[in-house]
N, C-alpha and C positions, 0 to 999 in steps of 0.2 A: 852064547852069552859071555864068555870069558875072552872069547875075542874081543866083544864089544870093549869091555872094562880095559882089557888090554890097551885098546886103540884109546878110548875115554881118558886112560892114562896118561899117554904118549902126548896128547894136544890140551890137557883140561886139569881143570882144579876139581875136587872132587869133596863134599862135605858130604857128614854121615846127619840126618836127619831121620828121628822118631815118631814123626807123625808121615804118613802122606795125605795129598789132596785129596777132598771128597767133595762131589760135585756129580751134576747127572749124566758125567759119561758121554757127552754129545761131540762136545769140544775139546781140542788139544789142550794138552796142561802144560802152559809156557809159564814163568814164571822172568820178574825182571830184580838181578840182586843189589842189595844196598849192603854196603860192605863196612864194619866198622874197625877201622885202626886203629894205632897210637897217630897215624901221621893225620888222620882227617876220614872222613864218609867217603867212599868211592861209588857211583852207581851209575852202571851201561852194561848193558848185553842183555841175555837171556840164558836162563834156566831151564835145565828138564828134572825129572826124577826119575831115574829107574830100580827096580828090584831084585837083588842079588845075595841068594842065598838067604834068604828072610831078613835081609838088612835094606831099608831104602837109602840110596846116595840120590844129590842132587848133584849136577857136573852143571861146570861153567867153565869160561875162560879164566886162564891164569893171568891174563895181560890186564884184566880189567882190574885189578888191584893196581893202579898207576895211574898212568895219565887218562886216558883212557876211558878210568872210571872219574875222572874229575882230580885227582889230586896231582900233587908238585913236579913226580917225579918218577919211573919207572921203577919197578923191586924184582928182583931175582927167586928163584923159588926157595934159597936158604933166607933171605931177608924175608918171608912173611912167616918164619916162625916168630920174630920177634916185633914184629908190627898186628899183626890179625888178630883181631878182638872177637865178632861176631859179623856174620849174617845172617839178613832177613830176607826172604822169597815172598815177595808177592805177587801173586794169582793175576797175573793179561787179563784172565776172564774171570767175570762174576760167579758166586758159588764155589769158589775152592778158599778152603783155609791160608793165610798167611805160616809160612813154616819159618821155623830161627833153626842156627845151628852156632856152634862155639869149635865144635871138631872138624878138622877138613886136613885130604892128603894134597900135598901139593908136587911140583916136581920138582925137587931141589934141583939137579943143576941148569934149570928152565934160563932164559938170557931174557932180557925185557926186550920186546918186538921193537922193531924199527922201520923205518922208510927202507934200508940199505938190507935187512932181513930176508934172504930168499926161500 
């Protein structure tokens, strides 16, 4: 499991979330984030939850806070400590709770993706 978080690290944004999904267990729990800044809403990609160490994290991409998710302009992992307001996770599938979070690790010295990016 520490590898995982490791690697989760390495390529993703990471938010600390109090609740997790509940639902009857059939289906995978994707979740799609809505992102709320100072600059605007950002929302694209997908969400998972995992469990570590009695804590749930939800991981997402860190590019999606940019263009990406809809807004102006790309942010660096030091620029969303002073942009990132909240997000909200909503449930793909029917039967799981909506989760919000406020707290999230991000990867400071993260570059905003590009065409040119290899």
């Amino acid at each position: 499991m520490k590898l995982l978080i490791s690697y989760a690290l390495a390529v993703s944004l990471m938010f600390f979330v109090d609740a997790t999904a509940e639902g009857d267990g059939k289906a995978p729990v994707l979740y799609t984030p809505t992102f709320e800044t100072t600059k605007g809403i950002a929302q694209a990609g997908t969400a998972f939850i995992i469990k570590f160490e009695s804590r749930y994290y939800a991981i997402t991409a860190q590019h999606l806070i940019g263009t990406a998710g809809g807004l102006d302009k790309d942010y660096t992992g030091k620029d969303l400590d002073s942009i990132f307001k909240s997000v909200k996770f909503t449930p793909i599938f029917n039967g799981y709770k909506v989760i919000n979070s406020t707290e999230f690790i991000s990867i400071l010295n993260a570059k905003p993706i590009s065409d040119t990016t290899q």
